[in-house]
C-alpha positions as CSV (number, residue, x, y, z in Angstrom):
1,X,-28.1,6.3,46.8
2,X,-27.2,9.8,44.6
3,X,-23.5,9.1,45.3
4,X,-23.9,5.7,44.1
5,X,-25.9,6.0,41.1
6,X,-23.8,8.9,40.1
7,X,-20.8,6.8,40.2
8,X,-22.3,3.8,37.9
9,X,-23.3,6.4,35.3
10,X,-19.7,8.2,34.9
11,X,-18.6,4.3,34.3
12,X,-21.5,3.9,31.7
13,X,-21.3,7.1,29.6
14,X,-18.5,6.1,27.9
15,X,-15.7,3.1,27.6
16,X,-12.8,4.5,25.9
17,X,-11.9,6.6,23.1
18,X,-9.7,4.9,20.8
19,X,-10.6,3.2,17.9
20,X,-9.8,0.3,15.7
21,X,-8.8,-1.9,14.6
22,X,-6.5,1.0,12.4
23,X,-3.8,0.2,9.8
24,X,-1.2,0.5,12.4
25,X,-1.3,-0.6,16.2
26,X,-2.9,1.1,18.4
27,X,-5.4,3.5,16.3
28,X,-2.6,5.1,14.2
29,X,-2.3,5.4,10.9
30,X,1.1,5.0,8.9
31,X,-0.9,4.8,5.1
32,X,0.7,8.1,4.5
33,X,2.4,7.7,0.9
34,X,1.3,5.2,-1.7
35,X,5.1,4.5,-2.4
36,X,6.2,3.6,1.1
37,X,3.4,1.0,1.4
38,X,4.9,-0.9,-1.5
39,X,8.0,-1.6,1.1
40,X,5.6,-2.1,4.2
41,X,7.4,1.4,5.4
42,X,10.6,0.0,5.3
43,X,13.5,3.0,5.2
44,X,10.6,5.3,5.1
45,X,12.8,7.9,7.4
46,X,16.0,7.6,5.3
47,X,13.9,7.2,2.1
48,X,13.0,10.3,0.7
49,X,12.0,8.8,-2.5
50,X,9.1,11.6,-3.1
51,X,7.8,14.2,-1.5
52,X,5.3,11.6,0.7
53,X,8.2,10.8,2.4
54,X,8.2,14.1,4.2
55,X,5.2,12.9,6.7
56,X,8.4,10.5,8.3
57,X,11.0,12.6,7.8
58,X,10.4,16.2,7.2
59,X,14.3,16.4,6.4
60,X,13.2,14.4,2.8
61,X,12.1,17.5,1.8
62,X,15.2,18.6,1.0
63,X,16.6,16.2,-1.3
64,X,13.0,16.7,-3.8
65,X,13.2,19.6,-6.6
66,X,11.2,21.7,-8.4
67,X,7.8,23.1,-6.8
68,X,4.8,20.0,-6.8
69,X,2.5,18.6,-4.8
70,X,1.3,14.7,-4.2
71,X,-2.0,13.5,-3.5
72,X,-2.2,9.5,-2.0
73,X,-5.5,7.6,-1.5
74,X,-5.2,4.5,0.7
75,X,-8.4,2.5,0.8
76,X,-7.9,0.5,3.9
77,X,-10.5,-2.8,4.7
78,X,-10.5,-4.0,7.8
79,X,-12.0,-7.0,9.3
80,X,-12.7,-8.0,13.0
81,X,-15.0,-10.5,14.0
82,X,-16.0,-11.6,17.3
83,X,-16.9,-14.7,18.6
84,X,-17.6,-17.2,21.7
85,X,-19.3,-14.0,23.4
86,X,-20.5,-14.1,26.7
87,X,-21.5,-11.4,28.9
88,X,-23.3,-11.1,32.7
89,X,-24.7,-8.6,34.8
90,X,-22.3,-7.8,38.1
91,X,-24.9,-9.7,39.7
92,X,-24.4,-13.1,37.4
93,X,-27.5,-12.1,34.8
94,X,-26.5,-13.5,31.8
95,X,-27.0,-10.6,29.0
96,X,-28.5,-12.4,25.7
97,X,-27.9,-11.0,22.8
98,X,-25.7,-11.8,19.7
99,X,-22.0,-11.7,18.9
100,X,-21.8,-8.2,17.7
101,X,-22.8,-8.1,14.2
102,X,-20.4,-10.2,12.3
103,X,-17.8,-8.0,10.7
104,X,-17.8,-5.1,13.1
105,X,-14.7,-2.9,12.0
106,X,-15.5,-0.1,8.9
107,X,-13.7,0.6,5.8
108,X,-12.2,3.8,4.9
109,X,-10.5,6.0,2.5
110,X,-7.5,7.6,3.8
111,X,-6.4,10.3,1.9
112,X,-3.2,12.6,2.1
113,X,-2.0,15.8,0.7
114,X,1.5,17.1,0.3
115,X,2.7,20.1,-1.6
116,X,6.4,21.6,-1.8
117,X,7.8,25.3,-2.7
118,X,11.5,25.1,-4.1
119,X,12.4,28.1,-2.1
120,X,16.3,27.8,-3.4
121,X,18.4,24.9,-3.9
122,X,19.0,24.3,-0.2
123,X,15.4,25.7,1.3
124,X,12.5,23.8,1.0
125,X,9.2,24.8,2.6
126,X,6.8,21.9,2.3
127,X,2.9,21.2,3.7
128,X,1.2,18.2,4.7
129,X,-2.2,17.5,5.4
130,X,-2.8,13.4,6.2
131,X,-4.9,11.5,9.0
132,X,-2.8,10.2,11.4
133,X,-5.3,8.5,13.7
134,X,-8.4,6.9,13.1
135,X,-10.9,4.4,11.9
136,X,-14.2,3.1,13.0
137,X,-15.9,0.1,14.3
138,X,-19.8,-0.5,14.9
139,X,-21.5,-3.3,16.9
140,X,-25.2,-4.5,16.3
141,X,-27.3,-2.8,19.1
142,X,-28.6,-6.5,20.5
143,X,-24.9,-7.5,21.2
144,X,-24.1,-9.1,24.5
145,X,-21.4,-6.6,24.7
146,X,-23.8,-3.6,24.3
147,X,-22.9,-1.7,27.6
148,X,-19.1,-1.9,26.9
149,X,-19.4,-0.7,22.9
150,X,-21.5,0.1,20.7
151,X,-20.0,2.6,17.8
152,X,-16.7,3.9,18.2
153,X,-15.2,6.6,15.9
154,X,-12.0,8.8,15.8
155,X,-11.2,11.1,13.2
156,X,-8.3,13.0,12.7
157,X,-6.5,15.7,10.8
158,X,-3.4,17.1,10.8
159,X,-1.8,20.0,9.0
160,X,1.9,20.2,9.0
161,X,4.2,23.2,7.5
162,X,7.9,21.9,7.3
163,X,11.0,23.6,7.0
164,X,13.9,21.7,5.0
165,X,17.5,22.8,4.9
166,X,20.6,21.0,2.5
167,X,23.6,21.8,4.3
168,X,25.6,19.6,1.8
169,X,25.0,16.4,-0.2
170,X,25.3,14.8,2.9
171,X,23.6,16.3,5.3
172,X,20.1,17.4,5.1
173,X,17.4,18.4,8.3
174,X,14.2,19.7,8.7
175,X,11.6,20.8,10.9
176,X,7.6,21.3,11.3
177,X,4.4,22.0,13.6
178,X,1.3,19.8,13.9
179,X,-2.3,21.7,14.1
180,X,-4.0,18.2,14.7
181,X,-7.8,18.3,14.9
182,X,-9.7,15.2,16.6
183,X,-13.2,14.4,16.3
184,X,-14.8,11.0,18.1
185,X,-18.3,10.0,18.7
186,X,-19.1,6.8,21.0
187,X,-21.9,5.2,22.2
188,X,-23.3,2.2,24.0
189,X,-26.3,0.7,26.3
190,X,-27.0,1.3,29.5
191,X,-28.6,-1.3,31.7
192,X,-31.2,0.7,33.2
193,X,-32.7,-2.9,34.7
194,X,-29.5,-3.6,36.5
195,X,-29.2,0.0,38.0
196,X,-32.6,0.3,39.2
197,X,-32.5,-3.1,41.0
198,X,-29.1,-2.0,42.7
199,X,-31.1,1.1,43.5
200,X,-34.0,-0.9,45.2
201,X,-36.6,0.1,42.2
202,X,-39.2,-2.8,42.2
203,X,-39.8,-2.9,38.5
204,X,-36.4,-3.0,37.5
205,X,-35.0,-6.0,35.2
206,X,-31.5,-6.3,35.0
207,X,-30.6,-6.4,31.3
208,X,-34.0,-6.4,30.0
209,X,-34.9,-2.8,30.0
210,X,-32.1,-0.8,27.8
211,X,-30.9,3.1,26.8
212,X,-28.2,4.3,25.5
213,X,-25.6,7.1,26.0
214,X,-23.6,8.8,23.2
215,X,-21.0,10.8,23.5
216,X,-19.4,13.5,20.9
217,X,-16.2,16.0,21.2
218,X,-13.7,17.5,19.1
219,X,-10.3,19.2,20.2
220,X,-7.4,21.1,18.4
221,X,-3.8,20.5,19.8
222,X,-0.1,21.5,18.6
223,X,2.8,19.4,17.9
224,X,6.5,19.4,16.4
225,X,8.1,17.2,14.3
226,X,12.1,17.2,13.6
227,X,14.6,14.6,11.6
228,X,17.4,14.5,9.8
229,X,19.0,12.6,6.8
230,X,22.9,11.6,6.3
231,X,24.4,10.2,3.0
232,X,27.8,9.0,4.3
233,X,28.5,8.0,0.7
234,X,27.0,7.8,-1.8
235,X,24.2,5.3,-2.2
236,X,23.8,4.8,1.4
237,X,21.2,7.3,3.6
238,X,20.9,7.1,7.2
239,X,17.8,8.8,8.5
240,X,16.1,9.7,12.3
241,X,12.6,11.5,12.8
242,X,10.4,12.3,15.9
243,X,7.0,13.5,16.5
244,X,6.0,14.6,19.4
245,X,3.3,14.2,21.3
246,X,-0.2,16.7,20.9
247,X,-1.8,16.9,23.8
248,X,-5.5,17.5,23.5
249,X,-8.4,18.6,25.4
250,X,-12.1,17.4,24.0
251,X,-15.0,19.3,24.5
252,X,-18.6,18.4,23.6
253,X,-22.0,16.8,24.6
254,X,-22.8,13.7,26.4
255,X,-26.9,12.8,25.0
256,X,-28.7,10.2,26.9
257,X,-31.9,7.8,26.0
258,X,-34.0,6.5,28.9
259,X,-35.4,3.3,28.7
260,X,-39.5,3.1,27.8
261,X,-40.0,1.2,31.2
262,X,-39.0,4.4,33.3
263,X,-36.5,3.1,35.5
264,X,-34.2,5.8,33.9
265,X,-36.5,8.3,34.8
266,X,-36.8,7.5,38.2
267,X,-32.9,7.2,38.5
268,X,-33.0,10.6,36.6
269,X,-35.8,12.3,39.2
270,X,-34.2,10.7,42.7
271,X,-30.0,11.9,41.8
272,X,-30.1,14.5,38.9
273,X,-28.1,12.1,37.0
274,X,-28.3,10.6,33.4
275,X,-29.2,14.1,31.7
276,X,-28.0,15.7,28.8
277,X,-24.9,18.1,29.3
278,X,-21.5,18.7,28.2
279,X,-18.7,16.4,28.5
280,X,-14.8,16.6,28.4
281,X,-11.8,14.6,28.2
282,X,-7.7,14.8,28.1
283,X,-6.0,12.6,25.1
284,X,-2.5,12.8,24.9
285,X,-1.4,10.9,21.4
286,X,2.0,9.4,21.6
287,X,5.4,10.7,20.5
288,X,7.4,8.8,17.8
289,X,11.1,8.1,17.3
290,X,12.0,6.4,14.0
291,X,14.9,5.0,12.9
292,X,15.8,4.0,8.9
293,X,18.5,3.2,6.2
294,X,18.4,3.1,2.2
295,X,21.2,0.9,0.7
296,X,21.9,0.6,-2.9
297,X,23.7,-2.5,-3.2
298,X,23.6,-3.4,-7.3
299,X,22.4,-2.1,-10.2
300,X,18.7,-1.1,-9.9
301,X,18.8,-2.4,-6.6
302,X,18.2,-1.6,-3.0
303,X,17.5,-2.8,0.3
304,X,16.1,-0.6,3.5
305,X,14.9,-1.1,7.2
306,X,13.1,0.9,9.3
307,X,12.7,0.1,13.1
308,X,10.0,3.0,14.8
309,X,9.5,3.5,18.4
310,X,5.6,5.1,19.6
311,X,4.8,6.1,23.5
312,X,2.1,4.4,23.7
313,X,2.0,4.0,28.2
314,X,0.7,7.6,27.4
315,X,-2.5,6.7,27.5
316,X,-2.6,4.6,30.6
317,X,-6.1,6.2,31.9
318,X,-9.0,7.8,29.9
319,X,-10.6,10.7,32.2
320,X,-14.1,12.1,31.8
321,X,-15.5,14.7,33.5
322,X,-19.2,16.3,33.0
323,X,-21.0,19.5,33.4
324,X,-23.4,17.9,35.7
325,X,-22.0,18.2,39.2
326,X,-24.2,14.6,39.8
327,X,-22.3,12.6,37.6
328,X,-18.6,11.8,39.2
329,X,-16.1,11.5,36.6
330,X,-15.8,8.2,34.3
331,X,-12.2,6.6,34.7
332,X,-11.2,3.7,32.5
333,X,-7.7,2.4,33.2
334,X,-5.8,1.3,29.7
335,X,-2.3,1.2,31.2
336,X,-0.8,0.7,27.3
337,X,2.8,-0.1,27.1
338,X,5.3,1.3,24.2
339,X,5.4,-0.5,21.0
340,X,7.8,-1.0,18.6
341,X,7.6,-1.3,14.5
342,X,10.2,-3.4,12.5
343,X,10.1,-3.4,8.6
344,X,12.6,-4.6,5.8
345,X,11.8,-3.9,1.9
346,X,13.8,-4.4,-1.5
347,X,13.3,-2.4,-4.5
348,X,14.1,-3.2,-8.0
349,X,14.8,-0.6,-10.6
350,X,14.6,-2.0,-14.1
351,X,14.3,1.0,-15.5
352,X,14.8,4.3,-15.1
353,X,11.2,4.7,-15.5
354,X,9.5,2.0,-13.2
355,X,10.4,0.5,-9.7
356,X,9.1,-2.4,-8.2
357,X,9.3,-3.0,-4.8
358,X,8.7,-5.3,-1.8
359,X,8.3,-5.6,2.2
360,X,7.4,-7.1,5.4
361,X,7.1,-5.6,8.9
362,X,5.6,-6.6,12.4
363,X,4.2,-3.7,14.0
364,X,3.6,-4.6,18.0
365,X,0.6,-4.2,20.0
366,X,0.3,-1.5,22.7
367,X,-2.6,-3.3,23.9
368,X,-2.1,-5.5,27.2
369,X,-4.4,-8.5,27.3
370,X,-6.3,-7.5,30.6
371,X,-7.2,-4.4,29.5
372,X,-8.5,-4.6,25.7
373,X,-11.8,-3.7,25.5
374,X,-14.1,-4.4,22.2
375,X,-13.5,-0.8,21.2
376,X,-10.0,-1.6,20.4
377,X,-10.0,-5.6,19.7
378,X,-6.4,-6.0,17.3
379,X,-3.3,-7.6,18.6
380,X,0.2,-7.7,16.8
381,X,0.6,-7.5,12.6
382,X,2.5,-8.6,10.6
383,X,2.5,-6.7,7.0
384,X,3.5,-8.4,3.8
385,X,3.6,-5.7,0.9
386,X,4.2,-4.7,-2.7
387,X,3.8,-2.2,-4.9
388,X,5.1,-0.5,-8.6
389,X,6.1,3.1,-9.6
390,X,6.0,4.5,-13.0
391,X,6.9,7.6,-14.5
392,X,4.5,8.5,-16.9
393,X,5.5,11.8,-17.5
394,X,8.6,13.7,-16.9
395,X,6.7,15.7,-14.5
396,X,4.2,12.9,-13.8
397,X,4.3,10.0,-11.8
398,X,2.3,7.5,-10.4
399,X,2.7,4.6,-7.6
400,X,0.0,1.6,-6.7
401,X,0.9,-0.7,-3.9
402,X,-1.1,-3.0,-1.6
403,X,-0.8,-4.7,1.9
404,X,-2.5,-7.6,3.3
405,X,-1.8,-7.5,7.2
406,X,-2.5,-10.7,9.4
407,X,-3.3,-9.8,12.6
408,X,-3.0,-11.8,15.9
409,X,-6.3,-13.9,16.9
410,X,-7.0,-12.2,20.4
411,X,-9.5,-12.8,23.3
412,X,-10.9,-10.2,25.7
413,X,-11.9,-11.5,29.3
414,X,-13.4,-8.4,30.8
415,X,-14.5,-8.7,34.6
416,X,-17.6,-6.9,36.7
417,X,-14.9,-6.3,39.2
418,X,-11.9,-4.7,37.2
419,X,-12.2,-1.1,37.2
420,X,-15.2,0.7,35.8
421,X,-17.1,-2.1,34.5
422,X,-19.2,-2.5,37.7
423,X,-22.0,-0.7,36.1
424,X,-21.2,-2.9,32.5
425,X,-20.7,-6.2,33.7
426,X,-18.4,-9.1,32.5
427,X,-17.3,-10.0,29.0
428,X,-15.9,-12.2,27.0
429,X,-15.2,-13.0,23.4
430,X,-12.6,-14.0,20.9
431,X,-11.6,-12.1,17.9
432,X,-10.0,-13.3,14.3
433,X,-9.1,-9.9,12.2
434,X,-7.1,-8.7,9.4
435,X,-6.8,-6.1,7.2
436,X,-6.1,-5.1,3.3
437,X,-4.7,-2.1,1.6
438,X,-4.3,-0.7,-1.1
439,X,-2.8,2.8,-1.8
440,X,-2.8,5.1,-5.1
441,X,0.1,8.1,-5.5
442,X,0.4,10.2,-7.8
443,X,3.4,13.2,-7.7
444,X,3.0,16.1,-10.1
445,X,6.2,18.9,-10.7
446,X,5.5,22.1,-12.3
């Protein structure tokens, strides 16, 4: 009975570690530059517009002058709500409970930080400090999807020093480090009533007698990104960027609450399991290959693409292992695929002074049907996006742009047998979700 109780509490403590729905697929983040949101990212490797630009290509460094800094707010508001939920024990109890709480994703502020040191003409050293990854979502704690999710929450930082070299007016490149810090905190029920009849305990109802396990880490990993920029001729810019992968380790606690009948006790007391202890976990976040052009094609025109590849079948397992030698490790099998990101744009200069601009993209879900889980519910998006620059000052200027992305109805059919969910049961539910943007730059030379 220890070996078996041991191995339905690994699959309990936690689900998964991503979170979403984010602004990007997957749980990435591309709101990186207030200006590049105004063409849905569209040439945002070859566009090197502002200094922003540098967080896709750290070769656009180059082409920006004079020592400044940029500072970009994206407020991002998205929406995922479940429906047509049903859930059961692995031994057919249905689990009552609601569909999650209506509008279950969170709304954030994004911000990102960018500062530049015109070393000479041709050497730039830049720094970047943005969020690539992230977001949060929160389900009601009555759900009938309690013991697969309840909050879900990854936060991210990242601090990037670039080095940008000219060679020529046509040839610029540039390199940089990521020191990526991750933070996540998830938790969800435990169906102490379902474990404890499993485990012959007399009293035991299976989902009627409830805990709940949390679990908290944080990790530090190290990165490179590298790209470079070509002008063939002039008006025309060419541009290719990767990041690499960061590779993390997260250390930190896994908390538990017993249910008030005891049943979690008496699990607790007969295997040494569900206790508090430390918990840890490998996350590898995916590497990035990014492809974009710039053409000027009138006066005050412009049109760009962008087309972005992201590793996504990384992260085809999530591994947890604890300190407590009773609780086997938790396995969850993703088995993500790689993902692609398409974007076109058009920007119209009227004036020297003020640009308007315009985009659309369809960014592809790394998320196969069989696996999604409701810690990551979002399917594929398609972004529709505009947005206005201004120079206020001649040192001064500002960008505004905003997004509305329609994201793909989904379902989740989640089965006692599929691995891992022995111990969680089956769900089901349908999801409608979308998202809005909207991003505030401003650039500042001195």
């Amino acid at each position: 009975m220890r070996a078996l109780i041991a191995s339905v509490t690994a699959a309990y403590l936690i689900g998964g570690l991503p979170v979403g729905p984010a602004g990007a697929a997957g749980f990435a983040l591309r709101e990186q530059s207030g200006a590049a949101l105004g063409n849905a990212f569209a040439g945002a490797t070859a566009g090197a517009e502002d200094l922003s630009f540098v967080f896709f290509n750290p070769a656009a460094a180059a082409r920006q002058s004079g020592n400044q800094v940029v500072a970009v707010a994206s407020g991002i508001r998205p929406r995922a709500r479940p429906h047509n939920t049903s859930a059961a024990t692995a031994g057919g109890t249905p689990i009552i409970g609601g569909s999650g709480g209506g509008d279950v994703a969170r709304d954030q502020i994004v911000p990102a930080f960018y500062a530049l040191w015109d070393a000479t003409p041709e050497l730039k050293l830049a720094l970047s400090v943005t969020t690539p990854f992230g977001l949060e979502t929160d389900y009601e704690s009555g759900w009938a999807g309690r013991y697969h999710a309840l909050t879900s929450r990854l936060r991210s930082v990242n601090l990037e020093p670039v080095a940008a070299y000219r060679f020529n007016d046509q040839v610029s490149a540039g390199v940089g480090l990521q020191l990526q810090y991750l933070d996540a905190k998830l938790t969800n029920a435990i169906d102490f009533g379902s474990l404890g009849a499993a485990s012959g305990i007399g009293f035991a109802l299976p989902a009627a007698q409830d805990g709940e396990a949390r679990i908290e880490g944080d990790s530090l990993g190290l990165g490179a990104t590298a790209g470079l920029l070509i002008e063939p001729v002039a008006g025309t810019r060419l541009g290719v960027a990767y990041r690499s992968q960061v590779h993390h380790e997260l250390d930190g606690t896994s908390r538990l609450r017993l249910d008030q009948a005891g049943v979690g006790a008496a699990l607790s007391a007969a295997s040494g399991s569900f206790v508090d202890g430390g918990a840890s976990a490998k996350l590898t976040l995916p590497e990035s290959l990014s492809f974009g052009f710039h053409q000027a094609i009138g006066e005050g025109w412009a049109v760009m693409g962008e087309a972005a590849w992201t590793r996504w079948s990384r992260f085809d397992e999530l591994r947890i292992s604890f300190d407590n030698p009773a609780q086997a490790d938790s396995v969850t099998e993703e088995d993500w695929h790689d993902s692609w990101f398409l974007a076109a744009g058009v920007t119209y200069r009227p004036s020297e002074r003020l640009s308007l601009r315009f985009g659309l993209a369809h960014d592809q879900s790394p998320v196969p049907d069989r696996t999604r889980t409701p810690r990551i519910p979002g399917g594929s998006r398609t972004w529709i996006a505009l947005g206005a620059g201004y120079q206020v000052l001649p040192n001064l200027s500002l960008s505004l742009s905003y997004t509305h992305i329609f994201v793909d109805d989904v379902a989740l059919d989640l089965a006692a047998a599929s691995p891992g969910n022995g111990a969680r049961g089956s769900l089901s539910a349908d999801y409608e979700s979308a998202i809005d943007i909207v991003a505030l730059q401003a650039s500042l030379k001195f």
